[in-house]
C-alpha positions as CSV (number, residue, x, y, z in Angstrom):
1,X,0.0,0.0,0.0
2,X,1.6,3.3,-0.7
3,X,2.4,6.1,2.2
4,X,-0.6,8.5,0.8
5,X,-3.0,5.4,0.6
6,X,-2.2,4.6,4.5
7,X,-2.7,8.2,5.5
8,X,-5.8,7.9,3.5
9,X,-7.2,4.7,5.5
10,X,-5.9,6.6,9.2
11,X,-7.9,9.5,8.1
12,X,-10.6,7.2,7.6
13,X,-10.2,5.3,11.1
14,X,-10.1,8.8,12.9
15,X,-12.9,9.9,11.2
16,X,-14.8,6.6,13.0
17,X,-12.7,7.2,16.3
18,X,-15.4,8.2,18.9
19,X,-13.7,11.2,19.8
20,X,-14.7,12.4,16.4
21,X,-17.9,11.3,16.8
22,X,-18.1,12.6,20.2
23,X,-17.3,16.1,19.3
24,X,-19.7,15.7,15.8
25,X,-22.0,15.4,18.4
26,X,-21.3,18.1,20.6
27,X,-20.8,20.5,17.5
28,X,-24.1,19.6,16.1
29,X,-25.8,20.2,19.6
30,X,-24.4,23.6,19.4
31,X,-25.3,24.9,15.7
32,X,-28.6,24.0,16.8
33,X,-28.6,26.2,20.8
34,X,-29.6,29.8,19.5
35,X,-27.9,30.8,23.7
36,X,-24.9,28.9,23.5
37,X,-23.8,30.5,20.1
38,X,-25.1,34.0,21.1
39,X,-22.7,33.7,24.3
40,X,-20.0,32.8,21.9
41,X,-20.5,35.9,19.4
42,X,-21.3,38.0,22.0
43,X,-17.9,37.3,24.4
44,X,-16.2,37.9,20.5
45,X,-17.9,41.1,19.9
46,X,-17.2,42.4,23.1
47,X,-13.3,41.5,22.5
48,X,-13.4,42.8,19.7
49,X,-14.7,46.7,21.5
50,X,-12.1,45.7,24.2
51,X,-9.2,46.2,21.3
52,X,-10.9,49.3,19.8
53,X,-11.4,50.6,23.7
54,X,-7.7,49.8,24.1
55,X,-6.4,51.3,20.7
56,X,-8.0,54.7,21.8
57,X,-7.0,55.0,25.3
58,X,-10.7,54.8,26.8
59,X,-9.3,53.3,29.8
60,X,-13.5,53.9,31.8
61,X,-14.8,51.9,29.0
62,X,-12.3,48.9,28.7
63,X,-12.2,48.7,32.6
64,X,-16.4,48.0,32.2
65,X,-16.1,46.3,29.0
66,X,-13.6,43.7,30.7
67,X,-16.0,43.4,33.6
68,X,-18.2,42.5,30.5
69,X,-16.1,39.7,29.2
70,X,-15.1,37.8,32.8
71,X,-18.7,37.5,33.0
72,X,-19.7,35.9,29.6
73,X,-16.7,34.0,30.6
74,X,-17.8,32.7,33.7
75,X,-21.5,32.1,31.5
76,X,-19.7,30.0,28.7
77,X,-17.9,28.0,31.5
78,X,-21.7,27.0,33.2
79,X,-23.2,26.8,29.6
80,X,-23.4,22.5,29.4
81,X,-23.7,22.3,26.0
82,X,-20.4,24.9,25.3
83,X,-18.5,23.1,27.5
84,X,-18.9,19.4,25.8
85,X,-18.0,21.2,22.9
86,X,-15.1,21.9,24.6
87,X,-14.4,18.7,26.4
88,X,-15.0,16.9,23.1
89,X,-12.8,19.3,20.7
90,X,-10.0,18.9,23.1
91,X,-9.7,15.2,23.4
92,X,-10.1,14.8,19.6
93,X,-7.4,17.4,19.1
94,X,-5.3,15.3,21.8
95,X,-6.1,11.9,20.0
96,X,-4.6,13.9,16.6
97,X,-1.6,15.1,18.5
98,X,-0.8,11.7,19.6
99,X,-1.6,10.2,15.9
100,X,1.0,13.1,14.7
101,X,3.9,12.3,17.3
102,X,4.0,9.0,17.0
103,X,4.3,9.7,13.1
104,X,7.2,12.2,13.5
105,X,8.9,10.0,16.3
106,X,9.9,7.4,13.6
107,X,11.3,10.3,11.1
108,X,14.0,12.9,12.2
109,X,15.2,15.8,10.1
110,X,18.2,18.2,11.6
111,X,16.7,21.8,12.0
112,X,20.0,23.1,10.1
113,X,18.8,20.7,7.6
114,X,15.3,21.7,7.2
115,X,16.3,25.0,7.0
116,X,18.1,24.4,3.8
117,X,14.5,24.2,2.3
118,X,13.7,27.6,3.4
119,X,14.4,30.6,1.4
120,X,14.5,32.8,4.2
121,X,16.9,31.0,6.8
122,X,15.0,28.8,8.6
123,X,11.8,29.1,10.5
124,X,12.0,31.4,13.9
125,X,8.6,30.7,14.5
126,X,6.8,33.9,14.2
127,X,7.5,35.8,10.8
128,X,4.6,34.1,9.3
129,X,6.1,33.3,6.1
130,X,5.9,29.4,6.4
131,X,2.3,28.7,6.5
């Protein structure tokens, strides 16, 4: 079987895992609870007038505005169907990590190697330029 096949049939097999259906589940629960996503988008909205507040020096407002946010926080944490989502999201992404390290622990490639394929150097890890 070649490599891409096998990745192929592992995509499939995660894609059955129940951690992904788990968090299908819990994603589907919350497209459908009108609360749970207006929590979401309003905690986003609100950080979003917290960097506007903060970007014009109206230090009254983003004191309030932050009030704001720590509770919608403390309303997403209590919000059941938010925080399977949650739960659910994070152990899939854990089960992919896992997948992923196990894959790279049987291939290594020297950084001063890799960076050879680069134009710019090497990766630093926050220009942006290798995505």
């Amino acid at each position: 079987m070649k490599l891409i096949d096998m990745a192929k049939a592992l995509g499939d097999e995660i894609s059955n895992s129940d951690e992904y259906a788990r968090f299908l589940s819990a994603q589907n629960r919350y497209m459908l609870d009108e609360k749970a996503k207006e929590l979401i988008n309003t905690f986003k909205r609100k950080q979003q007038v917290l960097e506007f507040t903060k970007v014009n020096n109206d230090n009254a407002d983003s004191e309030r505005i932050k009030r704001e946010i720590n509770e919608l926080f403390y309303e997403i944490e209590e919000n059941e169907v938010i925080q399977e989502l949650n739960d659910s999201l994070n152990e899939f992404l854990i089960l992919k990590q896992s997948i992923h390290e196990k894959i790279e622990s049987t291939t290594y490639i020297n950084e001063d190697i890799l960076s050879l394929s680069k134009k710019c150097g090497g990766c630093k890890g926050n220009c942006g330029g290798c995505k």
